[in-house]
Each structure stands twice: as structure tokens, then as C-alpha cells.
Residue, then its C-alpha position, 0 to 999 in steps of 0.5 A: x500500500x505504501x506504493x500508492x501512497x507514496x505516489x499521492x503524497x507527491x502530487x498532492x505536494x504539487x498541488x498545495x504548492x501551487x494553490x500556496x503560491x495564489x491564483x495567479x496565471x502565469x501564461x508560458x509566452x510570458x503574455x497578459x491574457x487578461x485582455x483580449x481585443x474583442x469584446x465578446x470573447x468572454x461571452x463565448x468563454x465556457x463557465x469555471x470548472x466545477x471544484x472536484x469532490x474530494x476522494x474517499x478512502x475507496x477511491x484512493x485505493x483504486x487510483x493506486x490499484x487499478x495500474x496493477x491489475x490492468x497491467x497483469x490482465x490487460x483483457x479486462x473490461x473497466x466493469x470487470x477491473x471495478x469488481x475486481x478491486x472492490x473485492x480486494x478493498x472488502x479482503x484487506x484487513x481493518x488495519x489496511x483500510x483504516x490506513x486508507x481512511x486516514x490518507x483520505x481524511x489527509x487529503x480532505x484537509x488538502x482539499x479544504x485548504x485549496x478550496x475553502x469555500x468549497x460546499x457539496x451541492x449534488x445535482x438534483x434529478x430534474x425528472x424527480x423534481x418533475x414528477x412531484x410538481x405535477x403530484x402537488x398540482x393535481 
């Protein structure tokens, strides 16, 4: 387990490294991007990206585990690999999980000092939202 991770650490450095050093853009050709000549670019601009949730312990465990697998059996569909790791994640021991939790829980305060405002609002099923509009109207 330690593999994996090791090799999370390391991103997750990256990134509250670069969330530390401020939002600030710096383009590669050193040019202002900020100003644009026609004024209707930003109208065409596609909206912020959402802020990503951050990842269980289960989630982590499949990032680290998924190469392994795919590389032993490379014939495997994604639904198969998927079922494959989640019977590892219910054959490891308490002790094992419980390090995976606490990698998770780490990388939740990661999460929470990059996005401090961030708050989880699910998408609601519309066609739900639907159904009962017309159940009260009638």
C-alpha cells in the first residue's frame, strides 16, 4: 500500500504548492491574457470548472490499484477491473483500510485548504423534481 501512497503524497505536494503560491496565471509566452481585443470573447468563454469532490478512502485505493491489475490482465473490461478491486478493498484487513481512511481524511484537509469555500451541492434529478410538481398540482 505504501506504493500508492507514496505516489499521492507527491502530487498532492504539487498541488498545495501551487494553490500556496495564489491564483495567479502565469501564461508560458510570458503574455497578459487578461485582455483580449474583442469584446465578446468572454461571452463565448465556457463557465469555471466545477471544484472536484474530494476522494474517499475507496477511491484512493483504486487510483493506486487499478495500474496493477490492468497491467497483469490487460483483457479486462473497466466493469470487470471495478469488481475486481472492490473485492480486494472488502479482503484487506481493518488495519489496511483504516490506513486508507486516514490518507483520505489527509487529503480532505488538502482539499479544504485549496478550496475553502468549497460546499457539496449534488445535482438534483430534474425528472424527480418533475414528477412531484405535477403530484402537488393535481
Amino acid at each position: 500500500m505504501q506504493d500508492g501512497l507514496n505516489e499521492f503524497s507527491a502530487s498532492s505536494r504539487a498541488l498545495a504548492a501551487g494553490a500556496a503560491a495564489g491564483n495567479d496565471f502565469i501564461n508560458q509566452e510570458g503574455t497578459d491574457t487578461s485582455n483580449t481585443i474583442d469584446g465578446d470573447a468572454n461571452s463565448k468563454s465556457q463557465p469555471p470548472k466545477r471544484t472536484p469532490r474530494p476522494p474517499n478512502a475507496f477511491i484512493l485505493y483504486r487510483r493506486a490499484k487499478q495500474p496493477a491489475i490492468i497491467a497483469s490482465q490487460r483483457n479486462l473490461t473497466n466493469a470487470e477491473v471495478s469488481r475486481t478491486i472492490s473485492d480486494m478493498w472488502r479482503k484487506e484487513p481493518e488495519d489496511v483500510r483504516l490506513e486508507w481512511e486516514r490518507y483520505a481524511d489527509r487529503k480532505k484537509l488538502e482539499h479544504m485548504q485549496t478550496y475553502p469555500n468549497y460546499v457539496y451541492r449534488p445535482n438534483k434529478n430534474k425528472s424527480k423534481v418533475d414528477k412531484r410538481r405535477q403530484q402537488r398540482r393535481q
